[in-house]
C-alpha positions as CSV (number, residue, x, y, z in Angstrom):
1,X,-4.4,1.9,-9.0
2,X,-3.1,3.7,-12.3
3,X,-3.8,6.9,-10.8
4,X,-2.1,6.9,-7.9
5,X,1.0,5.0,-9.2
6,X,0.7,8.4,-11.7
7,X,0.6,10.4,-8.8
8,X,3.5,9.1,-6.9
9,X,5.4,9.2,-10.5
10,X,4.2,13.0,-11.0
11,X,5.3,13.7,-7.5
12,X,8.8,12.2,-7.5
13,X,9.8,14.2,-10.6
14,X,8.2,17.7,-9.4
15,X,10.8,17.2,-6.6
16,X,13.3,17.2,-8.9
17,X,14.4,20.8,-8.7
18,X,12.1,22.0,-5.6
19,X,15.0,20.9,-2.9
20,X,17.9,22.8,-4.9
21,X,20.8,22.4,-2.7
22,X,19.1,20.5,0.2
23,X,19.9,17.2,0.9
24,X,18.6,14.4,-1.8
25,X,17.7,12.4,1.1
26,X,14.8,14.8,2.3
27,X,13.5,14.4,-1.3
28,X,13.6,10.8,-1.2
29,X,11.6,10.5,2.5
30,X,9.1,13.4,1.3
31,X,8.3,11.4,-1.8
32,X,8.4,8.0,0.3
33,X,5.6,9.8,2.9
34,X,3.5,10.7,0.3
35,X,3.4,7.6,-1.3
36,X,2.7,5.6,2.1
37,X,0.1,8.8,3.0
38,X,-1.5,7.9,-0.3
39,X,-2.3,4.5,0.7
40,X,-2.9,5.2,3.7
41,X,0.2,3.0,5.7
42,X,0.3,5.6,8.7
43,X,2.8,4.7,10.9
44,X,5.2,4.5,8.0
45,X,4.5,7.9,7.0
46,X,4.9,9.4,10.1
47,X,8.6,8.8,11.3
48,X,9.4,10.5,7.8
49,X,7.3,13.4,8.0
50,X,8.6,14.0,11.7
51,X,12.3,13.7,10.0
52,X,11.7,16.4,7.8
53,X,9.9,18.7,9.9
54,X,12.8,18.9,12.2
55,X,14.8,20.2,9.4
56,X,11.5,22.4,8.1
57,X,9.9,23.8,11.1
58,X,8.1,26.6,9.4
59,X,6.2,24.0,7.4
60,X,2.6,24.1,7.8
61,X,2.0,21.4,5.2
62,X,4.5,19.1,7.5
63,X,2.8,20.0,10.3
64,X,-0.6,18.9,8.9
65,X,0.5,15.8,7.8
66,X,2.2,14.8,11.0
67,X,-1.5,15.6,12.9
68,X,-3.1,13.2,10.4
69,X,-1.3,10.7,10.7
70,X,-1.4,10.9,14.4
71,X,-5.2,11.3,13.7
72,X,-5.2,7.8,11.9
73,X,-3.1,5.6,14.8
74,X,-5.4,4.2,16.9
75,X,-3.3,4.9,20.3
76,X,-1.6,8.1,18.8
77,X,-4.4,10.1,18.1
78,X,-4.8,12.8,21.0
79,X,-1.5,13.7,19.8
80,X,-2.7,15.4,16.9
81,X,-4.2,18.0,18.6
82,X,-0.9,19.5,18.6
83,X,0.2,19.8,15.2
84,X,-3.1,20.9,14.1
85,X,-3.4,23.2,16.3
86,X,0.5,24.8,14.6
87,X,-1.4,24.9,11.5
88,X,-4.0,28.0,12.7
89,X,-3.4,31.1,11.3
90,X,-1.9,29.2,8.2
91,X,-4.4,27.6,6.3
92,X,-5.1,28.5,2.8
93,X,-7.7,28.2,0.3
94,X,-4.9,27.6,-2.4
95,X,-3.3,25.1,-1.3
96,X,-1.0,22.9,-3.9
97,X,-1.6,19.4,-3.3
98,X,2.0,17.4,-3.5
99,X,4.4,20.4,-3.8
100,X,7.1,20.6,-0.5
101,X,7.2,24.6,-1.3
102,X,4.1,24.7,-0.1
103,X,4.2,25.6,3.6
104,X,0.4,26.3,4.3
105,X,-2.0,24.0,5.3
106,X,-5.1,22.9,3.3
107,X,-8.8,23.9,4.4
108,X,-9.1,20.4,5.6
109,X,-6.9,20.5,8.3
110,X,-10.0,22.1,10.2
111,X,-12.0,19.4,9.6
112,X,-9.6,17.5,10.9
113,X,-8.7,19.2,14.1
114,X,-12.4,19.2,14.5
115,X,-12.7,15.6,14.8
116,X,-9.5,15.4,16.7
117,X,-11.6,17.5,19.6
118,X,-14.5,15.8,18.8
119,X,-12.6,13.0,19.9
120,X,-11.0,14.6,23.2
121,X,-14.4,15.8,23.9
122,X,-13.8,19.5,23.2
123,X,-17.5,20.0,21.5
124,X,-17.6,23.4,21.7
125,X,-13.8,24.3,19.7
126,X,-15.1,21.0,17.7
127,X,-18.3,22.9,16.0
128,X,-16.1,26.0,15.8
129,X,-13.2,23.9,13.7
130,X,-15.6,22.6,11.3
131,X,-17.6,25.9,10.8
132,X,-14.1,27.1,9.7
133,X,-13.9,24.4,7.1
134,X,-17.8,25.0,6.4
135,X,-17.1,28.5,6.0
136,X,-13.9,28.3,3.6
137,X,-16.7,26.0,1.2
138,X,-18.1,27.1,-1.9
139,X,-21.6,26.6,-2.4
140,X,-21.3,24.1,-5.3
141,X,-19.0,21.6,-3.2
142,X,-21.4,19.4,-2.4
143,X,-19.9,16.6,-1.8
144,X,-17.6,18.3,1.0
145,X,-20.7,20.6,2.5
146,X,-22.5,16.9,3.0
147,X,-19.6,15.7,5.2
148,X,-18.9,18.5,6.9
149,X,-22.8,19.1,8.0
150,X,-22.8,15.2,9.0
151,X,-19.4,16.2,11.3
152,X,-21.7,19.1,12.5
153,X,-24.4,16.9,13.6
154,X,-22.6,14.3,15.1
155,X,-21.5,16.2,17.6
156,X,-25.4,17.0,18.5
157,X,-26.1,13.3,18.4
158,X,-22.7,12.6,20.9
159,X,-23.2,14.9,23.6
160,X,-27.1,13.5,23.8
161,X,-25.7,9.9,23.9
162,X,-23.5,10.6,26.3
163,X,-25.8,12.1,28.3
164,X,-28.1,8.9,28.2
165,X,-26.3,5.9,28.4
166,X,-27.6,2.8,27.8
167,X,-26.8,-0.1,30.6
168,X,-24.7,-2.5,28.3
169,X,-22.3,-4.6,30.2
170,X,-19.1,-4.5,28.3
171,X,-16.1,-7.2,30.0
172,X,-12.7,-7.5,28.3
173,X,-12.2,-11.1,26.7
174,X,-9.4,-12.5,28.5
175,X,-5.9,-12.6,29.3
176,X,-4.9,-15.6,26.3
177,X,-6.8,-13.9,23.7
178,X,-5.6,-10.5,24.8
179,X,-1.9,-9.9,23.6
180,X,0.7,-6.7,22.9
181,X,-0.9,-6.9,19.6
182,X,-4.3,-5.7,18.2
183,X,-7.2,-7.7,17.9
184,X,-10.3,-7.9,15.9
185,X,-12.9,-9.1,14.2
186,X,-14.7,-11.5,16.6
187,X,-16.7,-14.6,15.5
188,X,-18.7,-17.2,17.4
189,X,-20.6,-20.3,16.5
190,X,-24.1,-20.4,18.2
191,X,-22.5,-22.6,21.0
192,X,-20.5,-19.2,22.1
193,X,-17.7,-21.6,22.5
194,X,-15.0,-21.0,19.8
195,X,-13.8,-17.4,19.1
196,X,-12.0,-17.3,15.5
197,X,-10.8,-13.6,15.4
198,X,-8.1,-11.2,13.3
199,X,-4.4,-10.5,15.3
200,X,-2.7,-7.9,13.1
201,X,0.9,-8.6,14.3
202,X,4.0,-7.5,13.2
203,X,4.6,-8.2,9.5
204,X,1.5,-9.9,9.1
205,X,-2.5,-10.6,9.9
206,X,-3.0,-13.6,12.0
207,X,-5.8,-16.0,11.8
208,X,-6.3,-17.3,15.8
209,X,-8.6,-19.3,17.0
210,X,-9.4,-19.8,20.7
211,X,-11.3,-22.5,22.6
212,X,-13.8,-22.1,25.7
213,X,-13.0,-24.6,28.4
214,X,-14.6,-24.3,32.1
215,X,-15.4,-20.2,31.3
216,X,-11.3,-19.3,30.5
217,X,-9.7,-19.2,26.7
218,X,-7.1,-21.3,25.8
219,X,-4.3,-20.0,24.1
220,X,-5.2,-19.5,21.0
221,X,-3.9,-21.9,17.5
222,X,-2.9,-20.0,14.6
223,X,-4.7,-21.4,11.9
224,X,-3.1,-19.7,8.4
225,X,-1.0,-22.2,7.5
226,X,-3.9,-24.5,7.3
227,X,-6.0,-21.6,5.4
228,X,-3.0,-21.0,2.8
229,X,-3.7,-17.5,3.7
230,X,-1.4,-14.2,2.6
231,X,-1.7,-11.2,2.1
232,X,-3.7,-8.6,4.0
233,X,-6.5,-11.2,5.6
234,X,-9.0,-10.4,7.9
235,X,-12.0,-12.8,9.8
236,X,-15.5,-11.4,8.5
237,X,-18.1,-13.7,9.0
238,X,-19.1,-17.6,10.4
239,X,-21.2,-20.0,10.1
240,X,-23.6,-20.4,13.0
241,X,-22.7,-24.3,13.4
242,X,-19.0,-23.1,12.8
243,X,-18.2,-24.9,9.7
244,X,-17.6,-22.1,6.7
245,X,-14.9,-19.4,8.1
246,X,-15.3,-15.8,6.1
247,X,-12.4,-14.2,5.6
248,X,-11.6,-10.9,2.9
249,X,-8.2,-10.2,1.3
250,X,-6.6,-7.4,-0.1
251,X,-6.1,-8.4,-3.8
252,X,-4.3,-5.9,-6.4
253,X,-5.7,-2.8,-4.6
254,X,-9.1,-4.1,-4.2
255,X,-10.7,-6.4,-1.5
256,X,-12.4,-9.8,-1.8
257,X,-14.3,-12.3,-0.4
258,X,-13.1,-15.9,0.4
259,X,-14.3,-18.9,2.5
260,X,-12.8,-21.8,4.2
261,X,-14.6,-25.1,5.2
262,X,-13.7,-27.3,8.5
263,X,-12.8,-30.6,7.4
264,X,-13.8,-32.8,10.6
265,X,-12.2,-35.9,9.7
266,X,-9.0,-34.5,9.7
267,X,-9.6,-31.8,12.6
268,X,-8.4,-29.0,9.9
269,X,-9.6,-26.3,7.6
270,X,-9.3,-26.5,4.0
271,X,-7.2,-23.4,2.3
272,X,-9.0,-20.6,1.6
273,X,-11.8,-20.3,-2.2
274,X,-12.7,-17.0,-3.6
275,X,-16.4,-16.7,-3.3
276,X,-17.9,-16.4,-7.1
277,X,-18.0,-13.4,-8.8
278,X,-21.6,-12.6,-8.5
279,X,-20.1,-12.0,-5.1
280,X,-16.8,-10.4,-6.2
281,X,-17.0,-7.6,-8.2
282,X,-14.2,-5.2,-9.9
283,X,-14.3,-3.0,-6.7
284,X,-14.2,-3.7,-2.8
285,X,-16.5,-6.3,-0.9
286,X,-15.0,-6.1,2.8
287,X,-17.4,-7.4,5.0
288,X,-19.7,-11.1,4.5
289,X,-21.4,-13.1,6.8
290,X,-23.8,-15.8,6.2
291,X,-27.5,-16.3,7.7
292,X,-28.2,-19.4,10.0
293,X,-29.2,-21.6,7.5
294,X,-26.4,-20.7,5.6
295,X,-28.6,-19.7,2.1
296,X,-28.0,-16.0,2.6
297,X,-25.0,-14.0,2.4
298,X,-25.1,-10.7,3.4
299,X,-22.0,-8.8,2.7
300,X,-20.6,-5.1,1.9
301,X,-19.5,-3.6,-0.8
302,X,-18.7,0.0,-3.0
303,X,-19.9,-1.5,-6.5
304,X,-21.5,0.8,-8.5
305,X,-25.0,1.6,-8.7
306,X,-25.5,2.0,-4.8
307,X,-26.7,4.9,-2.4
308,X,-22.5,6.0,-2.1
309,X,-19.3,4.4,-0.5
310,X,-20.1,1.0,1.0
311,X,-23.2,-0.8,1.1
312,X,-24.8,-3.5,2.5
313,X,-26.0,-6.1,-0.1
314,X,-27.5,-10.2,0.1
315,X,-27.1,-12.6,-2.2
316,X,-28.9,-16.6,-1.6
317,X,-27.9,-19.9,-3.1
318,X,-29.7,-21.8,-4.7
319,X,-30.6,-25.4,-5.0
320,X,-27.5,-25.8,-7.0
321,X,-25.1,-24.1,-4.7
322,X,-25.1,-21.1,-7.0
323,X,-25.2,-17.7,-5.2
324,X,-27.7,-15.0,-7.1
325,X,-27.2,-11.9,-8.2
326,X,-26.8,-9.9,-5.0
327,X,-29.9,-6.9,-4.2
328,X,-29.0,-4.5,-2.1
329,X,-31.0,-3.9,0.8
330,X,-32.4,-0.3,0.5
331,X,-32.7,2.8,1.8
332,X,-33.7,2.3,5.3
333,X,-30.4,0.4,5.8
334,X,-28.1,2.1,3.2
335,X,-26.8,6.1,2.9
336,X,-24.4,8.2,0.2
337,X,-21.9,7.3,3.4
338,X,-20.7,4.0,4.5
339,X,-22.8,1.0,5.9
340,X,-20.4,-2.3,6.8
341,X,-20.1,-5.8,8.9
342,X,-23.6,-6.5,8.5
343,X,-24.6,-9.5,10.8
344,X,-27.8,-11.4,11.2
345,X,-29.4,-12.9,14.1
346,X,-30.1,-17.2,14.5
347,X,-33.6,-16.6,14.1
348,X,-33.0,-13.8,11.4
349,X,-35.1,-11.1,13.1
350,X,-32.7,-8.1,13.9
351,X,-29.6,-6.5,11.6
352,X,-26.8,-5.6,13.3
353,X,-24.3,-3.2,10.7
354,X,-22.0,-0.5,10.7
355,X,-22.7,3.0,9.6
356,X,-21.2,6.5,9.4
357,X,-24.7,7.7,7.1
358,X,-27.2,7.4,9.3
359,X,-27.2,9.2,12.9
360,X,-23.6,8.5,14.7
361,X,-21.5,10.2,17.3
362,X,-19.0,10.4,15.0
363,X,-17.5,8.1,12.3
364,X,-19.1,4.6,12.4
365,X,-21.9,4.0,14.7
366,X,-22.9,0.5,15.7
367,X,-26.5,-0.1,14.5
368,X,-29.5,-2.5,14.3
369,X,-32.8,-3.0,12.2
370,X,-35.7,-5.0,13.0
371,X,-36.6,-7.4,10.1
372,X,-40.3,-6.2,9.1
373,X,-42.2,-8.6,6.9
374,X,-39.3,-8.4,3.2
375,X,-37.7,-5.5,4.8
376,X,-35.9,-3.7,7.3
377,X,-36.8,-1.2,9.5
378,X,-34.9,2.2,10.2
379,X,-31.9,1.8,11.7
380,X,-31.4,2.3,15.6
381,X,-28.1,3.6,16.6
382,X,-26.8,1.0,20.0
383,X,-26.1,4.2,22.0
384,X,-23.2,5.2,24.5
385,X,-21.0,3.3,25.6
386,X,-20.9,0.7,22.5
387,X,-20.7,3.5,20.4
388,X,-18.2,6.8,21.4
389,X,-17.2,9.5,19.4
390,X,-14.1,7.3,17.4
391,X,-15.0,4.5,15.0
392,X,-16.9,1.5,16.5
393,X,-17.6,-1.3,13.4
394,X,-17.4,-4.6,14.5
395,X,-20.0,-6.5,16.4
396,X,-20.5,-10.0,16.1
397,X,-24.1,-11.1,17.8
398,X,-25.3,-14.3,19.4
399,X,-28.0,-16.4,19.6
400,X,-31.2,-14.0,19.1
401,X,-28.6,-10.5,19.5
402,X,-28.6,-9.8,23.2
403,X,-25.1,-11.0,23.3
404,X,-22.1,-11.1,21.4
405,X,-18.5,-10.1,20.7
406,X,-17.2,-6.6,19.6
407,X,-14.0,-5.1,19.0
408,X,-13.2,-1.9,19.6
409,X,-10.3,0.8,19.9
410,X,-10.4,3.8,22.1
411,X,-7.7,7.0,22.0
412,X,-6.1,5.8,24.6
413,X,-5.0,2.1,22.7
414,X,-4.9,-0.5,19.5
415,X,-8.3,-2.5,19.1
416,X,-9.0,-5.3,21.7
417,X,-11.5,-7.9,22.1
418,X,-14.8,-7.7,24.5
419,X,-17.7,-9.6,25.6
420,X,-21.2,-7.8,25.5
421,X,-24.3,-7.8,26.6
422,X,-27.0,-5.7,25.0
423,X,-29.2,-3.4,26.4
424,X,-31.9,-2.6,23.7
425,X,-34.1,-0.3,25.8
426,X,-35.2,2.6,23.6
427,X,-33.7,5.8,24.0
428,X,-34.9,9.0,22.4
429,X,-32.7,9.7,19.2
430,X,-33.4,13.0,17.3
C-alpha cells in the first residue's frame, strides 16, 4: 500500500511541468487514470484515457492503455484489438513508466495483443505477438521469459482442446437469478436447493440468495443487511448442510476471510466473523471452502513461503474449535503461478481448483485432482467448453462432482450463472 500511494505521489508531481501550457485538467485525468490503472478499477480508467487521447492522438502510451483496459472488461475486450494493434511499429525497449512525454508503447503491449488474439482466436498472429515480446527479453528476465513461454504454450494446449471437446452440458441458471448485472460465485448445499451467490451491482457487491421451488428460482432475497457486510464482499465457500456461509472482503488493500452462521430460530444469518488468524495472514486469502464434515478448510492464499502467487492451502479444527496451522497442499496441486477456489467433493474424493500454472488454454483453467491415499494426484485440466481461452475460476460441485454450479464470462458479456454437468471422460492432454 505504501508503495503505490508513493507512486501516485511521485506521479502527480512529475506532471507538474510535463503539460506546460496545456490544459491542467488533462494533468489531473492522466494522474486520476494512473491511479485507478494502478489498482486496477478499469472502467474508471478508461473514459479518462479515451479523453485524453482525443486531444493526444499520436500517443502510443494512450493507446496502450486504452487496449488494456479494454483487455480487462469482461464484455469490452475484442475491442482492444484495436488500440494494440495502433501501438505496432511503436514499441520500445525504453520505455518510462509514468511519464505522459512518453509516446511509445512498452514491450508488453505485445504480450498483450497476443492474448487479446488468443482470445478472438487468431493463434497464428497470437504466437507471432508473444515471440515479439519473447524476442525484445533479456536472458536474465526470468520471471517475464516464464510467463511469456506459459502464453506460448497455451495456445498449443487451446487449439488441442478445442479440437476435442468434451460432452459437458452447460444450461443458463434462470431468468430470476439472471439480471442486467453480473453474477458469480455460486454455492449450493448438498440438497442442490438453495443457490447463495455474488451480484456485483452498481455501487456495491450483493449477497443474494435464491430458493428452488417446483425446478424454477425464486427471486432472489438480498441478505447483507443481515450479514452486516461492506465493503468489497464476495460468496467463497458453504457448508454442505448450508449452515456456515464463506464469504472474503477486501480489508486495507488485502483480502480476508470471514464466515456467517444461519440462525434457524430466527430464519436469519448472523453478521459476518473474521476467521482466526491462523487463517488470515498479513497478505491475501481469497478463496475458502469447507469439507463436508466441516473440520477442513481449504482455502487460497499468496503468503509467503509457497510455490508463487496464490496457493491452495488446508487448515482442520480441532476438538476445541481451533483451526491449525494451515499446510499447503504441494506440488502436484500448487505452481510459481496461481491455483484458487479450491472445492472438495461430499465424499472428499476429487479437488476441483483454479489454475493458470499447470496446463490451461489460457489464463485460469478449471481443474480437478483425485484424492490418493494423504495426497492428491496431478491435476486434470476439465477441457473445452468449461474451460476457453479467457479466465474460467469458479466452479462450485455437487454431491460426488458430476454436477454443480459455475460462473463464467465470455468476450462477448459480464459473468453469469450456469448449471453443469460433468463429463469426466479422459482426454489426451500433452
Amino acid at each position: 500500500m505504501k508503495n503505490k500511494v508513493l507512486l501516485i505521489f511521485l506521479l502527480f508531481f512529475s506532471f507538474t511541468g510535463v503539460f506546460g501550457q496545456k490544459s491542467s485538467y488533462f494533468k489531473r485525468a492522466f494522474v486520476d487514470a494512473e491511479y485507478y490503472l494502478l489498482y486496477e478499477e478499469y472502467r474508471d480508467a478508461l473514459p479518462l484515457y479515451q479523453e485524453i487521447y482525443k486531444a493526444f492522438p499520436s500517443n502510443y502510451n494512450l493507446a496502450y492503455r486504452i487496449g488494456l483496459c479494454y483487455l480487462n472488461i469482461p464484455n469490452e475486450k475484442n475491442k482492444s484489438l484495436e488500440y494494440f494493434e495502433r501501438v505496432l511499429g511503436n514499441i520500445t525497449n525504453n520505455y518510462q513508466e509514468g511519464y505522459f512525454t512518453e509516446t511509445k508503447a512498452p514491450r508488453e503491449a505485445y504480450l498483450y495483443y497476443g492474448r487479446a488474439l488468443r482470445l478472438s482466436g487468431d493463434y497464428e498472429k497470437s504466437l507471432q505477438a508473444f515471440s515479439s515480446y519473447k524476442g525484445m527479453l533479456r536472458a536474465d528476465e526470468m520471471d517475464e521469459l516464464r510467463i511469456v513461454e506459459k502464453e506460448i504454450e497455451s495456445v498449443s494446449f487451446a487449439q488441442q482442446m478445442l479440437a476435442n471437446p468434451k460432452n459437458h452440458i452447460i444450461q443458463a441458471i434462470g431468468r430470476n437469478v439472471k439480471t442486467r448485472f453480473p453474477e458469480k460465485n455460486p454455492l449450493t448445499d448438498s440438497t442442490g436447493n438453495i443457490l447463495i451467490y455474488t451480484s456485483v451491482q452498481r455501487f456495491y457487491n450483493a449477497i443474494l440468495i435464491s430458493q428452488k421451488d417446483t425446478g424454477f428460482w425464486s427471486n432472489p432475497l438480498n441478505v447483507n443487511s443481515q450479514l452486516y457486510a461492506d465493503g468489497v464482499i464476495h460468496t467463497v465457500g458453504l457448508s454442505s448442510n448450508g449452515s456456515i456461509l464463506i464469504l472474503s472482503r477486501n480489508d486495507n488493500d488485502a483480502s480476508n476471510l470471514y464466515y456467517s452462521t444461519f440462525d434457524k430460530s430466527k430464519n436469519k444469518w448472523n453478521p459476518i466473523t473474521k476467521f482466526p488468524k491462523e487463517i488470515n495472514s498479513k497478505s491475501w486469502e481469497n478463496f475458502g471452502s469447507l469439507s463436508a464434515n466441516g473440520d477442513t478448510l481449504y482455502f487460497s492464499s499468496n503468503r509467503e513461503g509457497g510455490f508463487g502467487g496464490f496457493d491452495i492451502y488446508m487448515s482442520t479444527k480441532t476438538a476445541l474449535g481451533e483451526w491449525t496451522n494451515p499446510v499447503n497442499l504441494g506440488k502436484n496441486i500448487n505452481t510459481p503461478f496461481d491455483e484458487v477456489a479450491p472445492f472438495v467433493t461430499e465424499n472428499s474424493s476429487k479437488l476441483f481448483f483454479s489454475s493458470k500454472g499447470h496446463k490451461t488454454m489460457g489464463g485460469f483453467d478449471l481443474q480437478y485432482s483425485n484424492k490418493e491415499g494423504s495426497s492428491w494426484s496431478a491435476p486434470i485440466n476439465l477441457g473445452y467448453p468449461l474451460n476457453t481461452p479467457d479466465d474460467d475460476s469458479f466452479l462450485f460441485p455437487l454431491g460426488n462432482g458430476t454436477q454443480g454450479y459455475l460462473s463464467k464470462s465470455t468476450i462477448e458479456g459480464d459473468e453469469d450463472i450456469f448449471y453443469v454437468k460433468i463429463d469426466f471422460s479422459e482426454n489426451k492432454q500433452q
